[in-house]
C-alpha positions as CSV (number, residue, x, y, z in Angstrom):
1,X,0.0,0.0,0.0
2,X,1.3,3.1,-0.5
3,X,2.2,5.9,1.8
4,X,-0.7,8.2,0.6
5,X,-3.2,5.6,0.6
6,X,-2.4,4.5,4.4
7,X,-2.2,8.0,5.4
8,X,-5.9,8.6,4.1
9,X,-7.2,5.3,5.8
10,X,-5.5,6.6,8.7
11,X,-8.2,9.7,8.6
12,X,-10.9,9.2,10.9
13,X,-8.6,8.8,13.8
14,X,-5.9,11.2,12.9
15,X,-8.9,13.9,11.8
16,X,-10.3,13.4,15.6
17,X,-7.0,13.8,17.0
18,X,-6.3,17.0,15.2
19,X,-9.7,18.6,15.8
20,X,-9.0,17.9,19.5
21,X,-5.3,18.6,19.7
22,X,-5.7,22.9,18.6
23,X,-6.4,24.0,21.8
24,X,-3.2,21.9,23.3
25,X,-0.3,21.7,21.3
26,X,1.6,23.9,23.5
27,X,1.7,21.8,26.1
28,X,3.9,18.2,26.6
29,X,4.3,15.8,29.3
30,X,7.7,14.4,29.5
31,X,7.6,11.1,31.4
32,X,10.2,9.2,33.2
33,X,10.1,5.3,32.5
34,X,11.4,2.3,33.9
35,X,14.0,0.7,31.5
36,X,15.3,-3.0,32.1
37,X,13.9,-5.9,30.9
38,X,14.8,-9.5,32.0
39,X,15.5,-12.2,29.9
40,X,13.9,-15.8,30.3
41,X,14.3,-19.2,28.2
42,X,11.3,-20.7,26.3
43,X,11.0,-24.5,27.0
44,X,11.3,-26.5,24.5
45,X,9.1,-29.2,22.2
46,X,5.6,-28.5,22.5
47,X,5.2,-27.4,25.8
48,X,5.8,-23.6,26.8
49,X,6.5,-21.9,30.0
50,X,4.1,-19.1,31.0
51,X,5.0,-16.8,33.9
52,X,2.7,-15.0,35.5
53,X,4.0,-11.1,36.2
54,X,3.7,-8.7,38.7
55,X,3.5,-5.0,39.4
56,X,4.0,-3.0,42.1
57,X,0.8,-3.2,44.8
58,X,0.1,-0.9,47.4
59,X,-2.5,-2.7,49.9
60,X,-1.6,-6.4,49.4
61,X,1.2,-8.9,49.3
62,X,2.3,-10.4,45.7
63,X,2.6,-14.1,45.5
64,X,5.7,-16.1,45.2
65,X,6.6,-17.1,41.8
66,X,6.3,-20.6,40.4
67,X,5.6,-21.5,36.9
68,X,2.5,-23.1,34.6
69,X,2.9,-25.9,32.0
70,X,0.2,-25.8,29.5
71,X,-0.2,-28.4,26.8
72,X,-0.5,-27.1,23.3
73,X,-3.9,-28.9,22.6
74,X,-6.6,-26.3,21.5
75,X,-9.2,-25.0,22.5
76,X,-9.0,-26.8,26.0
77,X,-5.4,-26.6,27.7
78,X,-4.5,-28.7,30.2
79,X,-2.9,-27.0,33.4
80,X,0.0,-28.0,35.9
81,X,1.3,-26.0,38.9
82,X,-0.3,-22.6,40.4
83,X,0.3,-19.4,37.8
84,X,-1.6,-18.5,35.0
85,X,-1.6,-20.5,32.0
86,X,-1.4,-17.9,29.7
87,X,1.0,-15.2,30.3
88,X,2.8,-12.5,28.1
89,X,6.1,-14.6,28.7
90,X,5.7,-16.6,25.7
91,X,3.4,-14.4,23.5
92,X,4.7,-13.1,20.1
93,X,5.2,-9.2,21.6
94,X,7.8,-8.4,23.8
95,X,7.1,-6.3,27.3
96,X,8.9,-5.4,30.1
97,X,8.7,-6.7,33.9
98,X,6.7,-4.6,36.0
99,X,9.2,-4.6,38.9
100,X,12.7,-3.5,37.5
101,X,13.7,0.3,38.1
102,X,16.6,2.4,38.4
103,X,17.3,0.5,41.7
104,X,16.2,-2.7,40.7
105,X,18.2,-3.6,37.3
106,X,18.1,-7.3,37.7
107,X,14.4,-8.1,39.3
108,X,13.5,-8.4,42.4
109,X,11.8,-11.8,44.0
110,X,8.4,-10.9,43.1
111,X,9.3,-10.0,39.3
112,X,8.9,-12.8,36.7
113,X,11.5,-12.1,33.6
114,X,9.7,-11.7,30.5
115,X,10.4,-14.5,28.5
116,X,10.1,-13.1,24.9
117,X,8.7,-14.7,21.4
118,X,9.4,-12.9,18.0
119,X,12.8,-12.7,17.9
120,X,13.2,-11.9,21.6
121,X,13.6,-8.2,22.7
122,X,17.2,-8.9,24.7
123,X,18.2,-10.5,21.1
124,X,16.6,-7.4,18.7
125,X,17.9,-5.1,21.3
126,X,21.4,-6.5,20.6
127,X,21.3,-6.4,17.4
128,X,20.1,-2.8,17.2
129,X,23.0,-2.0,19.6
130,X,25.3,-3.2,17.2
131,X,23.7,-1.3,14.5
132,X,24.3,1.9,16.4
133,X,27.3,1.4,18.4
134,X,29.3,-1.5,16.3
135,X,29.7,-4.7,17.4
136,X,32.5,-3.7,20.0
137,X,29.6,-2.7,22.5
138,X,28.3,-5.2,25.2
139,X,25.9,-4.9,27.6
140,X,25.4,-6.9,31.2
141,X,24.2,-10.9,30.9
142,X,22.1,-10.2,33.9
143,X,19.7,-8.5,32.5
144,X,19.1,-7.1,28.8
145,X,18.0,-2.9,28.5
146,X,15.7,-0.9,26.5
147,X,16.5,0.9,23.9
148,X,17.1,4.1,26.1
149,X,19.6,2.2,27.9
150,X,21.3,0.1,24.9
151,X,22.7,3.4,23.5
152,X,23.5,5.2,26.1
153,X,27.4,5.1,25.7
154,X,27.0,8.2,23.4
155,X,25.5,11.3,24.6
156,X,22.0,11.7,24.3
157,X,21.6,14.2,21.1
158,X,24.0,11.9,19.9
159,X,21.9,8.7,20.5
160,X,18.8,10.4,19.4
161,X,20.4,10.9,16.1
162,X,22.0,7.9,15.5
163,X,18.4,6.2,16.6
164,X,16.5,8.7,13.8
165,X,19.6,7.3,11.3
166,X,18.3,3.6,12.1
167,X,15.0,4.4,12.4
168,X,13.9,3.6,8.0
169,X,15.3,0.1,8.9
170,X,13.3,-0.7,12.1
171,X,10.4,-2.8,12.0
172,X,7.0,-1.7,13.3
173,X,7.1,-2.8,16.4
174,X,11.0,-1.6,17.1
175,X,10.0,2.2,15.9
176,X,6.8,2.1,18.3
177,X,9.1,0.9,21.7
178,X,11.9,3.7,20.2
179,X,8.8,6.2,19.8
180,X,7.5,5.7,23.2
181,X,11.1,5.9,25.1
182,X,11.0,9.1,22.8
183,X,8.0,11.0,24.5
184,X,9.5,10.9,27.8
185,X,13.1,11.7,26.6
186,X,13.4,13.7,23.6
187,X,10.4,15.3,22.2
188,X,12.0,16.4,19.1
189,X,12.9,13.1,18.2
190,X,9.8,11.7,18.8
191,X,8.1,14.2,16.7
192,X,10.1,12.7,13.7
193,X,9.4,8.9,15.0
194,X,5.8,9.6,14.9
195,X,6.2,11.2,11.0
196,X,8.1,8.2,10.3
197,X,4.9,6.1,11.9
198,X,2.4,7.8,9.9
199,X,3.6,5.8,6.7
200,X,4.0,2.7,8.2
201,X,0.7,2.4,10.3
202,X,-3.2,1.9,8.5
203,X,-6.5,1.1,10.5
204,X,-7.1,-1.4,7.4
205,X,-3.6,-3.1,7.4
206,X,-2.3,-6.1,9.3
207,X,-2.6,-6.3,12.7
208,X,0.2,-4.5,13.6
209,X,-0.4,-1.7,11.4
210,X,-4.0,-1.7,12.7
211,X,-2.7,-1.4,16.4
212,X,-0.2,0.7,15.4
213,X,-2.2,3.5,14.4
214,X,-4.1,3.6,17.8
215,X,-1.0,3.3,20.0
216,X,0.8,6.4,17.3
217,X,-2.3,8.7,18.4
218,X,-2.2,7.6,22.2
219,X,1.7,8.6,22.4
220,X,0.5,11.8,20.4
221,X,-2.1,12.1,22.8
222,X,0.8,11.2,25.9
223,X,3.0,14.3,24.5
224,X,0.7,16.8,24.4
225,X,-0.9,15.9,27.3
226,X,-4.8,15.2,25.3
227,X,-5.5,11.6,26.5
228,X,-8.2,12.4,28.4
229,X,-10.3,14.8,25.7
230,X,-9.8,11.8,23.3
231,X,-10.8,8.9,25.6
232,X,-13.8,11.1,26.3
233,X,-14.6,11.2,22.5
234,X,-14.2,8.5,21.2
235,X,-16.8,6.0,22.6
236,X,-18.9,2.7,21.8
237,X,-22.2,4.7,20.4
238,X,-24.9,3.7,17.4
239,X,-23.8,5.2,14.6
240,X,-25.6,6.8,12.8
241,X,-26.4,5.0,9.9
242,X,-28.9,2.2,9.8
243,X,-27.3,-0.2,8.1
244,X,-24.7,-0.3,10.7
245,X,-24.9,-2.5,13.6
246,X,-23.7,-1.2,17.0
247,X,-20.1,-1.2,16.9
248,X,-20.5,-3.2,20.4
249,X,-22.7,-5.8,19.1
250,X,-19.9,-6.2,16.1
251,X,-17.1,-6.8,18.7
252,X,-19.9,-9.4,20.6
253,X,-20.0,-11.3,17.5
254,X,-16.7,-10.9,16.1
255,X,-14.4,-12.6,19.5
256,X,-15.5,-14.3,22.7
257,X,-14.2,-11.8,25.0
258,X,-18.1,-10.4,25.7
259,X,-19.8,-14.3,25.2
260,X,-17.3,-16.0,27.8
261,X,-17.7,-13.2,30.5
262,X,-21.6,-13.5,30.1
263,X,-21.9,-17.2,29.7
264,X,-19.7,-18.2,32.6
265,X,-21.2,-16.1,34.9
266,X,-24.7,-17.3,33.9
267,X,-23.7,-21.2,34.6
268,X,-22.6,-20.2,38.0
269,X,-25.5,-17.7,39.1
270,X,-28.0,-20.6,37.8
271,X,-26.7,-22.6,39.7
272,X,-25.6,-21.2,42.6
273,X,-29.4,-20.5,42.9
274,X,-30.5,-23.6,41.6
275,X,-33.0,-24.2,45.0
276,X,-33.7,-20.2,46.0
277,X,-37.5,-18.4,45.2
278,X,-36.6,-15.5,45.5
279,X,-33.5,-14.1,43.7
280,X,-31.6,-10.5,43.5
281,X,-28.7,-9.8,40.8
282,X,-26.8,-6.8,41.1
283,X,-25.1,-6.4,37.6
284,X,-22.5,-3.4,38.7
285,X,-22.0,-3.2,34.5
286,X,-25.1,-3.4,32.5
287,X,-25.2,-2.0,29.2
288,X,-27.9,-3.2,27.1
289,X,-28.9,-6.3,30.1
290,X,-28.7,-8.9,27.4
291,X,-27.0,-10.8,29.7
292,X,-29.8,-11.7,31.1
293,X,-32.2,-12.3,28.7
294,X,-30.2,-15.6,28.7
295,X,-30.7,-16.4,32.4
296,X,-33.9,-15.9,32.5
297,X,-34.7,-17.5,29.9
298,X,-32.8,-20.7,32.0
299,X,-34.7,-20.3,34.9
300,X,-37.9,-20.6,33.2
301,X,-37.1,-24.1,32.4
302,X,-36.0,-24.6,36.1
303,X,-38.4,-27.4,37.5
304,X,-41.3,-27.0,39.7
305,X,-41.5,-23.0,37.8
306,X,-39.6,-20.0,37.8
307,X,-38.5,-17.8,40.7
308,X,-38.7,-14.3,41.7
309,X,-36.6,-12.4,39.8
310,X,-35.1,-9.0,40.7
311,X,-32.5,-7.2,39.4
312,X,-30.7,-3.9,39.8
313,X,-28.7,-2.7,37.3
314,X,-25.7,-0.3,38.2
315,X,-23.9,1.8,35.5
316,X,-22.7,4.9,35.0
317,X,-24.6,7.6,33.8
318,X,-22.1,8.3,30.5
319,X,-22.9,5.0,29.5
320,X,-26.0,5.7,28.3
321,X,-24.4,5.9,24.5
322,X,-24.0,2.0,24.8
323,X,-27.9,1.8,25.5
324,X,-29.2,4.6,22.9
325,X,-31.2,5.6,26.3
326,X,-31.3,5.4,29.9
327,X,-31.5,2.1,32.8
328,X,-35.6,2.4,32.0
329,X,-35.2,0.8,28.6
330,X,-33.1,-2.1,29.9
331,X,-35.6,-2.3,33.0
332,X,-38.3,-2.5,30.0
333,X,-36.9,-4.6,27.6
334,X,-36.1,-7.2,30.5
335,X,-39.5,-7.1,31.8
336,X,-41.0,-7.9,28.2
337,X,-38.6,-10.9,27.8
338,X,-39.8,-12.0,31.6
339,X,-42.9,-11.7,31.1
340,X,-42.7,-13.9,27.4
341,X,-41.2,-16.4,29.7
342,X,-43.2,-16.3,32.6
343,X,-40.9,-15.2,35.1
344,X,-41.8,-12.8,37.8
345,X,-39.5,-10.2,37.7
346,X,-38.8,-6.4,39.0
347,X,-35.8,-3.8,37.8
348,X,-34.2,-1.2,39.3
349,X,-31.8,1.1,37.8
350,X,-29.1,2.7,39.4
351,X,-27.5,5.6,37.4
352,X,-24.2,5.5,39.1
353,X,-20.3,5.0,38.9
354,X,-19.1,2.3,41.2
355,X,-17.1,5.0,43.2
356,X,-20.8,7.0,43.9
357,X,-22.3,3.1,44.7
358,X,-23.5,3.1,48.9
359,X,-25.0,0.9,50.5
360,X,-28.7,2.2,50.4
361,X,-28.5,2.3,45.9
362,X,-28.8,-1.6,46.3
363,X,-32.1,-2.0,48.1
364,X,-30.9,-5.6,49.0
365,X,-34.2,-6.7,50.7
366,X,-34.3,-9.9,52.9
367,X,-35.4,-12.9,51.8
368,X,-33.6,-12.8,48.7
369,X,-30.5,-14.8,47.7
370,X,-28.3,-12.4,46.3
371,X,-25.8,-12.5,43.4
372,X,-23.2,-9.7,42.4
373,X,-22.0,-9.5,39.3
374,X,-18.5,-7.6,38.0
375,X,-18.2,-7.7,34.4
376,X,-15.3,-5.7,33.3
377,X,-15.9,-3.3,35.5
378,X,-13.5,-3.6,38.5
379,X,-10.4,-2.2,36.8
380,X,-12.2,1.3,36.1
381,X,-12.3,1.7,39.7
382,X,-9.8,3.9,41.4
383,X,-7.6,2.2,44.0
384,X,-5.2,3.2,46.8
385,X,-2.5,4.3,43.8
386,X,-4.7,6.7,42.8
387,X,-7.7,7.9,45.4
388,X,-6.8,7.8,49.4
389,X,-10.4,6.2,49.3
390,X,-9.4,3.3,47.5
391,X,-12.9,2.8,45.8
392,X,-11.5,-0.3,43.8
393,X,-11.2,-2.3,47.9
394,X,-14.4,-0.2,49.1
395,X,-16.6,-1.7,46.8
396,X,-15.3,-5.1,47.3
397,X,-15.9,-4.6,51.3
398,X,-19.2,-3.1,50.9
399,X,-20.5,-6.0,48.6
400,X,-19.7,-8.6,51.0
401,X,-21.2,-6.7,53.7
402,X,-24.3,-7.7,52.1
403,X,-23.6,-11.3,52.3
404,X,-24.1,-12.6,48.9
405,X,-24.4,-16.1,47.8
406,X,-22.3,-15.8,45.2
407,X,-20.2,-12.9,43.1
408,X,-18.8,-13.4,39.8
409,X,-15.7,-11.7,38.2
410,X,-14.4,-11.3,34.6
411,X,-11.2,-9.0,34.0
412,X,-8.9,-8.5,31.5
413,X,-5.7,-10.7,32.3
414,X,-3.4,-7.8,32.1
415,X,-1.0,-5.6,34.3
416,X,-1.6,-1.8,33.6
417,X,-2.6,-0.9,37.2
418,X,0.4,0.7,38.6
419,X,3.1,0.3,36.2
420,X,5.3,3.1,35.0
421,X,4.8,4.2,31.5
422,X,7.5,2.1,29.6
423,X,6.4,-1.2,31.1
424,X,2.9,-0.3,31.1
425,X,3.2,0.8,27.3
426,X,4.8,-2.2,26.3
427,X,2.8,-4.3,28.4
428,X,-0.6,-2.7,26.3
429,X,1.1,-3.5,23.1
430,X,1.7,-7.0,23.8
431,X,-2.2,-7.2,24.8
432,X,-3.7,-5.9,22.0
433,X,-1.6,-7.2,19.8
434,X,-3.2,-10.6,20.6
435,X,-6.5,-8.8,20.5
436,X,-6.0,-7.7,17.1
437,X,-4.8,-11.1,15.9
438,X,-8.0,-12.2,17.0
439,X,-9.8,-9.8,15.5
440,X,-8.2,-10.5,12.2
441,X,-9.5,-13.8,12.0
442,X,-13.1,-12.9,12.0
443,X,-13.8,-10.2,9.9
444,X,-11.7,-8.8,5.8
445,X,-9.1,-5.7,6.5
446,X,-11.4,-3.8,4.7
447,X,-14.4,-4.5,7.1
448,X,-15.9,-0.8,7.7
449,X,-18.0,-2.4,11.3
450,X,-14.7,-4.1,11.9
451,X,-13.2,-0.5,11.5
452,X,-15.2,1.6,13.5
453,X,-15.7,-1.2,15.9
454,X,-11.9,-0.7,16.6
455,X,-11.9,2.9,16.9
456,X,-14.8,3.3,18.3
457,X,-14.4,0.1,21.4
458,X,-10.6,-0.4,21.2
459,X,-8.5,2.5,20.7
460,X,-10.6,4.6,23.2
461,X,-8.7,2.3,25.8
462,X,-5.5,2.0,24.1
463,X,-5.1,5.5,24.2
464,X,-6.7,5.8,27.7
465,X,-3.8,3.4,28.8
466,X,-0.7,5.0,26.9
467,X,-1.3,8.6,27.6
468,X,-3.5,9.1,31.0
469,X,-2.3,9.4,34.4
470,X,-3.7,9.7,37.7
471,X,-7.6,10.1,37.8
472,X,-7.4,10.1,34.0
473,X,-6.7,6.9,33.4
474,X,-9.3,5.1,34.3
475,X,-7.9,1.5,32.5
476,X,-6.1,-0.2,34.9
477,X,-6.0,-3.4,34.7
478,X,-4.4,-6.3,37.1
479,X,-3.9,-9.8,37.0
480,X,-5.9,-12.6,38.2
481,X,-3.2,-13.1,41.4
482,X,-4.3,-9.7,42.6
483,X,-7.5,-9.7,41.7
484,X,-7.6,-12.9,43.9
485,X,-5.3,-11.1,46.8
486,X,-7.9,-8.1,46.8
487,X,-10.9,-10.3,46.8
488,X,-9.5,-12.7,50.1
489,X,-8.7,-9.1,51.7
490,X,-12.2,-8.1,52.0
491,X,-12.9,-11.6,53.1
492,X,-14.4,-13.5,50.2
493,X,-13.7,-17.3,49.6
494,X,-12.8,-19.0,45.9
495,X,-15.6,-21.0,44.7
496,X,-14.6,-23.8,43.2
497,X,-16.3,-24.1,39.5
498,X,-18.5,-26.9,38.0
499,X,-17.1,-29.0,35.0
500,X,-20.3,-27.6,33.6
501,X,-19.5,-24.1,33.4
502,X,-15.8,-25.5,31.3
503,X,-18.1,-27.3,28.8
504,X,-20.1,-24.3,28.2
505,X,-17.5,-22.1,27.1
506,X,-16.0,-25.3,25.1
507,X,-18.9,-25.2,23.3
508,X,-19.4,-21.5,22.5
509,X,-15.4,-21.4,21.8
510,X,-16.6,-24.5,18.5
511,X,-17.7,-21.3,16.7
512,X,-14.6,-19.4,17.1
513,X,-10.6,-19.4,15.4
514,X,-8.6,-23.0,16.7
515,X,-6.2,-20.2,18.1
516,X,-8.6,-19.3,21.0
517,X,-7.5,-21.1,23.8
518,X,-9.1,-22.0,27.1
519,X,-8.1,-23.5,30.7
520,X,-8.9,-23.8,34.1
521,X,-6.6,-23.4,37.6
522,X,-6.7,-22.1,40.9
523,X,-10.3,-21.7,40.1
524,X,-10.4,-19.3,37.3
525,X,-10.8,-19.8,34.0
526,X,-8.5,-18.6,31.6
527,X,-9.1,-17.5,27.6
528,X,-6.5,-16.6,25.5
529,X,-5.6,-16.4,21.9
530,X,-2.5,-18.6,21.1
531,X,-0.1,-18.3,24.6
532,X,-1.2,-15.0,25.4
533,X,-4.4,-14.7,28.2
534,X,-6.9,-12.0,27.7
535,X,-10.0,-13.0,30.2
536,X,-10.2,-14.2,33.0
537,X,-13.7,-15.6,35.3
538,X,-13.8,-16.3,38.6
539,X,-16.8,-17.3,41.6
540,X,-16.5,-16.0,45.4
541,X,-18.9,-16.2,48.0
């Protein structure tokens, strides 16, 4: 393609971005990173090694490291030992261990070392060393650097230039990292990476080029300080056109992310309440409800007739764009499909973040067996990193106040919570990059849903990721491990899961790419395209 023609497809993101950017361009923000980056061996045959890793953690205690053996048998993966069977140490992008720092060069005992596919980052770091600095140069065995530290024998204009020399023969994925160590080091020369970018990324192209594009406008977005007026913009809403469907519903249909988070936690509310009358959900994330259209329409069936069904819907108030309207057209469309059914049922709608969420919003009555449901909603809560009230723990303590019989979880199996920028930038990269893939295999290049379904649903948090901080960044993501550290801290138990729930998502992952993958340990389940996890599910009580 050439470089005119990817500029153009480039438009409708690079247009918002310059509308936006006017008012701003005066202003940069200069970040400082966290540079080393372990090395780790890949096991051989057709077994891999998958480490999880962690970041630093302000209110709990990280877990020791041990590793996972998966087998290589998709879609179902058989698991051994006690860390999660997909991790970014074996996934085709490189990233950087959340725990290495200035003080720190080598890891610490609660950093895993990122074992790297792709040509491995300690390897293409090398080789670009040489490159710059001839193949005199050497850098320490104990741990390999990032680019910023790789050539930093010269002097820094001198390195900058000699990086903008090399930068024509870097691939993709090389100029992005080179870009990003850029914005919090030379802005000049990141000006130039990014121009250099703009030929080489399309929102049409591979996956890489695809990504690409998004993560070019969220380190624009990073140097001028604009993250949050684009995160605010771009956002999942109808379009306008008719023949379009939502660009939500497209990413539904396109990958599994949406289908595993609903259908697991729908095997294990069913039957968690397989023998209750009268039963209360509290969905703290629910969109359009269609969730539950599925539930009920189980507990219709249930023998001996339906229970009472009551559910109160929490979201917040901006969301309304995902809905076309506000909580009284879920409550509505809900009580239509009860009533089809024949389940008695009652709504309530609570127009509210989960930081504004108290105790009286829930109108948990007694008599009811309750059920609390987190669907990819946890991580947009602030925690002690970010608010002194720690929201993210709050709301976890307050929900078992209420006693629940059961609470599900589904969270993005990644590690953007408190990591610096570098780590946290490359650690984003390596995600959606796997996203990407994923999305690749459903729909042509030149799919316009597929487009806008990316812009509109994906870059929104990419950008959110790579160029917000404090209160603005409202994606942060963490691992299962702390997920299940915060969970045991405000004194909920792991429930372990039914073989049924496993076969249910077997069988909705028959429709799907070979390359999804699926397992089960320390009772969560785990999907993932190829070695890298995206999704996690879990059940507490």
């Amino acid at each position: 393609m050439q470089a005119s023609q990817r500029t153009q497809m480039s438009g409708s993101v690079h247009g918002l971005y310059n509308q936006q950017m006017q008012q701003v361009e005066q202003y940069y923000a200069p970040y400082n990173v966290l540079k080393n980056v372990c090395k780790d061996s890949r096991s051989p045959g057709m077994q891999f090694c998958f480490q999880a890793q962690d970041e630093q953690f302000f209110t709990l205690d990280s877990s020791p490291a041990t590793d996972y053996v998966v087998n290589d048998s998709p879609p179902a993966l058989s698991v051994s030992s006690n860390r999660s069977p997909f991790s970014p140490q074996c996934s085709q992008s490189y990233m950087s261990d959340m725990h290495h720092s200035s003080d720190n060069t080598c890891g610490s005992p609660l950093s895993g070392c990122s074992g790297i596919d792709d040509g491995d980052l300690r390897h293409v770091l090398r080789e670009l060393e040489n490159k710059l600095l001839g193949p005199e140069s050497d850098t320490d065995d104990c741990c390999s650097c990032s680019l910023n530290d790789v050539v930093s024998k010269p002097s820094s204009v001198t390195k900058w230039n000699r990086v903008l020399d090399m930068a024509p023969s870097l691939n993709l994925k090389e100029l992005l990292d080179a870009c990003a160590e850029a914005v919090s080091d030379d802005i000049s020369t990141a000006e130039v990476l990014m121009n250099v970018l703009e030929q080489r990324v399309s929102v049409s192209g591979e996956p890489m080029e695809r990504l690409g594009a998004y993560v070019l406008e969220g380190l624009r977005a990073r140097l001028l300080s604009s993250g949050s007026i684009i995160y605010k913009k771009l956002k999942c809403k109808e379009p306008t056109s008719s023949e379009l469907l939502s660009y939500m519903q497209v990413i539904y249909n396109m990958c599994p992310y949406y289908k595993f988070a609903y259908m697991s936690a729908n095997v294990v509310i069913r039957e968690a309440m397989m023998n209750e009358n009268r039963i209360h959900i509290i969905d703290f994330q629910i969109a359009q409800g269609s969730q539950w259209m599925f539930l009920l329409h189980d507990l219709a069936r249930r023998p001996g007739g339906p229970p009472f069904v009551r559910i109160t819907g929490v979201d917040d108030a901006e969301s309304v764009y995902a809905r076309g309207g506000g909580l009284q057209l879920v409550g509505e469309r809900l009580a239509d499909i009860a009533k089809s059914y024949g389940v008695p049922f009652e709504f309530h709608g609570a127009a509210l973040s989960g930081c504004e969420v108290q105790l009286e919003n829930l109108r948990v009555g007694h008599g009811e067996a309750l059920a609390v449901n987190f669907p990819y909603m946890l991580h947009h809560m602030p925690d002690e990193s970010v608010s002194t009230i720690n929201h993210r723990d709050r709301l976890l303590r307050l929900v078992k106040s209420l006693s629940p019989k059961i609470v599900t979880l589904v969270e993005q199996e990644s590690n953007t919570n408190t990591a610096p920028f570098l780590p946290r930038f490359r650690e984003t990269f390596d995600y959606y990059t796997a996203m990407f893939e994923s999305i690749d295999a459903a729909r042509p290049r030149d799919d316009k849903e597929r487009i806008n379904a990316e812009e509109h649903c994906v870059a929104r948090d990419i950008v959110n990721i790579i160029a917000c901080e404090g209160a603005d960044r409202v994606e942060r993501h963490e691992l299962f491990g702390k997920w299940r550290l915060r969970l045991k801290m405000a004194g909920f138990t792991p429930c372990q899961l039914s073989p049924s729930v496993g076969e249910t998502i077997n069988d909705m992952l028959k429709e799907y790419s070979p390359n999804y993958r699926f397992a089960e340990s320390e009772g969560a389940l785990y999907l993932g395209w190829k070695n890298r996890a995206l999704a996690t599910s879990s059940a507490w009580r």
